[in-house]
C-alpha positions as CSV (number, residue, x, y, z in Angstrom):
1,X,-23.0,3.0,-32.6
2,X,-23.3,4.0,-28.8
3,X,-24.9,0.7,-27.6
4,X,-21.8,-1.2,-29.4
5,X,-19.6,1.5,-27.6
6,X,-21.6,0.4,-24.0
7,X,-21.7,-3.1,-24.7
8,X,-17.7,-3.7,-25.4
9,X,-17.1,-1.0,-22.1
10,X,-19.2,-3.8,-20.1
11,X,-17.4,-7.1,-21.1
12,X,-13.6,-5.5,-21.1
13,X,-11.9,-7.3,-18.7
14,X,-12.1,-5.8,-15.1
15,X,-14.8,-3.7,-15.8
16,X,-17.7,-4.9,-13.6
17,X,-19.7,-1.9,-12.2
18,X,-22.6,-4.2,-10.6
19,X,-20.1,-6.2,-8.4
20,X,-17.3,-5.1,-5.9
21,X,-13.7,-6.3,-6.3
22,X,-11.9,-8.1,-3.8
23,X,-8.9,-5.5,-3.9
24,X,-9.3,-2.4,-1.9
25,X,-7.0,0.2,-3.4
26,X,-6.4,3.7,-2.1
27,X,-5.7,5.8,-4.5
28,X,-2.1,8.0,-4.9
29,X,-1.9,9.8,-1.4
30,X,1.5,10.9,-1.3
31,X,1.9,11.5,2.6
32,X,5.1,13.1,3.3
33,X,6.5,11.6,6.2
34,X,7.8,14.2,8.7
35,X,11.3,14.1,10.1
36,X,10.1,14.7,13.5
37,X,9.4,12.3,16.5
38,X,5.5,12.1,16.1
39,X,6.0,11.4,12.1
40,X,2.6,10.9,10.8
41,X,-0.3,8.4,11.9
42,X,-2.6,6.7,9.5
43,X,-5.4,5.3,9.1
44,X,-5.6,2.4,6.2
45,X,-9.7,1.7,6.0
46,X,-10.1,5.9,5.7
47,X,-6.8,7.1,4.6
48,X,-6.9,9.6,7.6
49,X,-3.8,11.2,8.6
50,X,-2.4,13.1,11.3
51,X,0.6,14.4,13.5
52,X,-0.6,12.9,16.4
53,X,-2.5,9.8,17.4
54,X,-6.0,9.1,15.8
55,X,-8.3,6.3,16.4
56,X,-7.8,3.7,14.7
57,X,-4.1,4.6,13.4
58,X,-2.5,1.4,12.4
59,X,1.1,2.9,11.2
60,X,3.2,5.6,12.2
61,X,6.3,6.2,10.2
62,X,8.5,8.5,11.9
63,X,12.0,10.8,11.5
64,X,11.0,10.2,7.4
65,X,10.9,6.4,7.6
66,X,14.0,5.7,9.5
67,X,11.6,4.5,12.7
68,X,8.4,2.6,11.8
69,X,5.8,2.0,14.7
70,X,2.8,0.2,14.2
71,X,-0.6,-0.9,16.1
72,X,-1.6,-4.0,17.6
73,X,-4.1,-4.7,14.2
74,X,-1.4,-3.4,11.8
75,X,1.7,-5.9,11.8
76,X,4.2,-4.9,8.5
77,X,6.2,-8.1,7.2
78,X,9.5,-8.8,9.3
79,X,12.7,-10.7,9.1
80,X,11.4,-12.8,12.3
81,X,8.3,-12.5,14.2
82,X,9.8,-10.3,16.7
83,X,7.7,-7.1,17.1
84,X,11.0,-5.2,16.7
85,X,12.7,-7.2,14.1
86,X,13.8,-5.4,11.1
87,X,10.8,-4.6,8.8
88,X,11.5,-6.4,5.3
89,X,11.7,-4.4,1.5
90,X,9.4,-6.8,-0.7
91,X,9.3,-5.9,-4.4
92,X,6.9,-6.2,-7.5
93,X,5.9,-9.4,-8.2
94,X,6.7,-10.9,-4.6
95,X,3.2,-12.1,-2.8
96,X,2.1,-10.8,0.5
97,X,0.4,-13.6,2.4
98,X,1.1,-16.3,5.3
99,X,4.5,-17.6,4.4
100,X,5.5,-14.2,5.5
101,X,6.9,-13.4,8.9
102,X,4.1,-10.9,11.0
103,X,4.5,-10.5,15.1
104,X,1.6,-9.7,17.7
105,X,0.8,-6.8,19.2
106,X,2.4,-3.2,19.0
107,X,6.0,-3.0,17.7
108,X,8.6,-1.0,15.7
109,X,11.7,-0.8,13.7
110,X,14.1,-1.7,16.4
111,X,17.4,-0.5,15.8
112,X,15.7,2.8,14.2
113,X,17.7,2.2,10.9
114,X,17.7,-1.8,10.5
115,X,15.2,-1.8,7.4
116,X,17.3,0.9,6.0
117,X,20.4,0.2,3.4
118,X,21.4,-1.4,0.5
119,X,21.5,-4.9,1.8
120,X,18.9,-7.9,0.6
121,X,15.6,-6.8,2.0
122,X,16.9,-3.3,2.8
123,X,15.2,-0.3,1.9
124,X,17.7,1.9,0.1
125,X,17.1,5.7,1.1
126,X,14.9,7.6,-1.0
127,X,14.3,4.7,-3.2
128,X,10.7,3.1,-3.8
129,X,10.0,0.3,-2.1
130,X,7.2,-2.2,-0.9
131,X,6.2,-2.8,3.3
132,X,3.9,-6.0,2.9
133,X,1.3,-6.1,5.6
134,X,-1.6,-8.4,7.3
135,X,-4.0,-5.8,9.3
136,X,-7.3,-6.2,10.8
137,X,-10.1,-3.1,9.6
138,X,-11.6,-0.9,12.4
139,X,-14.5,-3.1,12.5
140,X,-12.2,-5.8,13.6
141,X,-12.7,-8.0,9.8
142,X,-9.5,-9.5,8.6
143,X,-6.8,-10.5,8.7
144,X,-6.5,-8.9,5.4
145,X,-3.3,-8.9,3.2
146,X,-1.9,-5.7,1.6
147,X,1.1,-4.1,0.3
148,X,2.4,-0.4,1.1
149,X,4.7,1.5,-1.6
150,X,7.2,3.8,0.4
151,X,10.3,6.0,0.1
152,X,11.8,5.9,3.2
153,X,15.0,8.6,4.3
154,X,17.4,8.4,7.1
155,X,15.2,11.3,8.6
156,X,15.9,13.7,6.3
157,X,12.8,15.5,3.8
158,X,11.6,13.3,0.6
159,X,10.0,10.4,2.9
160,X,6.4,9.4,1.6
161,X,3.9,6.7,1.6
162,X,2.5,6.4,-1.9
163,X,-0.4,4.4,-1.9
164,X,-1.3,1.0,-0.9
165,X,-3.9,-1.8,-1.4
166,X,-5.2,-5.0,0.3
167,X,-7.6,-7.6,-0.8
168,X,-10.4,-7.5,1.4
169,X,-11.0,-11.8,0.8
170,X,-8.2,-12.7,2.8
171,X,-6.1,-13.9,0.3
172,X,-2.6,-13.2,-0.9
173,X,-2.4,-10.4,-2.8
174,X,0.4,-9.9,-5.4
175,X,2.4,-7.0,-5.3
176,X,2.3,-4.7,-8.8
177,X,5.2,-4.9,-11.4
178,X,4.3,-0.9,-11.6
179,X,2.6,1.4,-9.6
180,X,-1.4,0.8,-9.8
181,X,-2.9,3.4,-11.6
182,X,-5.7,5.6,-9.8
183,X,-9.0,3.6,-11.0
184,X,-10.4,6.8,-12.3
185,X,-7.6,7.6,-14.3
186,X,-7.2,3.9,-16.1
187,X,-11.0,3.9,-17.0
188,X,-10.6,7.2,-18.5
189,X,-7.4,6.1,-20.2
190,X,-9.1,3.0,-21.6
191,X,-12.6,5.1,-22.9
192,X,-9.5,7.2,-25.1
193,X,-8.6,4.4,-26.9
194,X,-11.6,3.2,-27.7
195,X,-12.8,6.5,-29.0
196,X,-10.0,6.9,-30.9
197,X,-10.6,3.6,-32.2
198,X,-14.3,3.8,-33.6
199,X,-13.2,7.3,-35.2
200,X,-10.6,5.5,-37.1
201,X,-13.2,3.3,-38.5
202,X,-15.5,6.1,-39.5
């Protein structure tokens, strides 16, 4: 019974312990994004955070998302390729790749509330939303393509950044439907069912 319990855990689909998957995903984080100037830097290869600037910080939302900076090797998809043009909502199922618009260099939000509202491509106030993104690691490999699920406020409390992956193949990466479960908890998830499934059958 316990080698036909391995065996169908190592041919379910995704489940390949040997290999490593293109997609890099980080987990829930929850950071709360701070309503003051200096917001909160991170790090996406370490998930490092902090109120002030850290090496290798590749985006700094700030005043709870209403201003967005970001580094040289960090550029968040835009309306143009301006490195202050509005930074664009992108939703579940949209793809994050080179038919989007990226700049060069350092750059922010502009206007510091021009990715904020209720228009197309908007990011309504305290609503979830996706921030697609093309960055380079600290070891200077990419450009990678990723996605970044946010709630962003008109600097007011409730601000986070959720999670976020990239596919470390360069491709285009496909933004969830839902929220990505933590890896951990989906394998567990799935080992439930199948136990519950081979009592049945006792």
């Amino acid at each position: 019974m316990k080698r036909l319990f391995l065996a169908l855990i190592l041919v379910l689909p995704g489940f390949s312990p040997a290999v490593n998957a293109a997609v890099i995903y980080s987990g829930l984080q929850n950071i709360a994004i701070p309503t003051t100037f200096d917001g909160v830097y991170v790090n996406i290869d370490n998930a490092a955070t902090s109120s002030s600037t850290i090496t290798g910080w590749d985006i700094n939302p700030f005043f709870g998302g209403a201003g967005i900076a970001n580094s040289s090797v960090f550029q968040p998809a835009r309306t143009g390729t301006g490195n202050s043009d509005p930074i664009v909502r992108l939703n579940g199922g949209d793809i994050v790749g080179s038919a989007l618009n990226f700049s060069s260099g350092f750059g922010g939000s502009g206007d510091p509330v021009s990715h904020l509202g209720s228009g197309p491509g908007q990011f309504a106030p305290r609503q979830e939303g996706y921030l697609g993104f093309r960055f380079y690691t600290d070891s200077s490999t990419g450009p990678y393509y990723g996605w970044m699920r946010v709630i962003l406020t008109a600097n007011s409390s409730g601000g986070l950044i959720e999670d976020w992956s990239y596919d470390d193949s360069g491709s285009a990466i496909t933004i969830p439907i839902t929220a990505a479960p933590e890896p951990s908890r989906a394998l567990f998830l799935m080992l439930g069912c199948l136990a519950a499934g081979f009592r049945r059958r006792r």
